[in-house]
C-alpha positions in Angstrom: 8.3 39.6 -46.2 10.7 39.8 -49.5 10.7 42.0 -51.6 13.0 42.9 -54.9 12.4 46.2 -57.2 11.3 45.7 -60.3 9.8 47.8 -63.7 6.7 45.8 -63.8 3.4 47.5 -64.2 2.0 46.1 -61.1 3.3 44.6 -58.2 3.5 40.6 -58.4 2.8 38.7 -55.2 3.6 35.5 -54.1 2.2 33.4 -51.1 4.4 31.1 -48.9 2.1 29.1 -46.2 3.7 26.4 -44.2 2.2 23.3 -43.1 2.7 24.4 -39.6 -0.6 26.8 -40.4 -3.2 23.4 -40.7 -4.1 21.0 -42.8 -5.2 22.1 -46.9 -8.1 23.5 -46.2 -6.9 26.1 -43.4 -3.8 27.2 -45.8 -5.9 27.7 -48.8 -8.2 30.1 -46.0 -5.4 32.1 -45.0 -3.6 32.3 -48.7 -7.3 33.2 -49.8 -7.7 35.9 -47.2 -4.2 37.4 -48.1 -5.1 37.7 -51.2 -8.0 39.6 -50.7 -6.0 41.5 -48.0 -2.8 42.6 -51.2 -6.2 43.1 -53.2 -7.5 46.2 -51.2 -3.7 47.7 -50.3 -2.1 47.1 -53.8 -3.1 50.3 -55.0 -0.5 51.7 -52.2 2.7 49.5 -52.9 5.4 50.0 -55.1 6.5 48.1 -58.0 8.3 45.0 -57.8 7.9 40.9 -56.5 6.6 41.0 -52.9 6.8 37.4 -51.3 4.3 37.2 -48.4 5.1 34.3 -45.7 2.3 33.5 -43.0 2.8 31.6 -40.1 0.3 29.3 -37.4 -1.1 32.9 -35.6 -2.3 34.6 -38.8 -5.2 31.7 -39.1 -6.4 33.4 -35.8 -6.4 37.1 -36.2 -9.3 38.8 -37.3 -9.3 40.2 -41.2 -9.2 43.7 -40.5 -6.0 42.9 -38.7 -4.4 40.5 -41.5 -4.9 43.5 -43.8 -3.5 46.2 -41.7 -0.6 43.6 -41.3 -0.2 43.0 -44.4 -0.2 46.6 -45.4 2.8 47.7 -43.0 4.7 45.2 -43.6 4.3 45.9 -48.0 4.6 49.1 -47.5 7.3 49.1 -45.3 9.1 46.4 -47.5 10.7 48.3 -50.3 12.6 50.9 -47.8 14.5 48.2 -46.1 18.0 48.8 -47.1 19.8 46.7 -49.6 16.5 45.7 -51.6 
């Protein structure tokens, strides 16, 4: 997870899912699903470019996990020092 302050409106999010996950049609699963994941937790997150890497294990984890994932690690993203 990256993340750099900005003075945009909204938070922008970008999606960085290695080959290592599966072939096309598994990555485009898993980038769809963490979509819909920043969708429901964007409301919570701060303002700024977020970049949001998955690796092989997320394909397996349930959604309600993915999303609590993915909000801990957004959330927690912007108090990491020097960002």
């Amino acid at each position: 997870m990256a993340f750099i302050s900005g003075t945009a409106p909204a938070p922008r999010v970008a999606y960085a899912v290695t080959r290592q996950v599966g072939n096309a049609v598994e990555r485009n699963r898993l980038r769809r699903r963490l979509r819909a994941a920043v969708a429901l937790v964007a409301p919570e997150l701060a303002t700024g470019a977020y970049l949001v890497g998955a690796g092989r294990g997320a394909v397996a984890v349930s959604f309600e996990e993915l999303k609590d994932q993915v909000r801990a690690a957004m959330t927690a993203a912007p108090n990491v020092r020097g960002r």
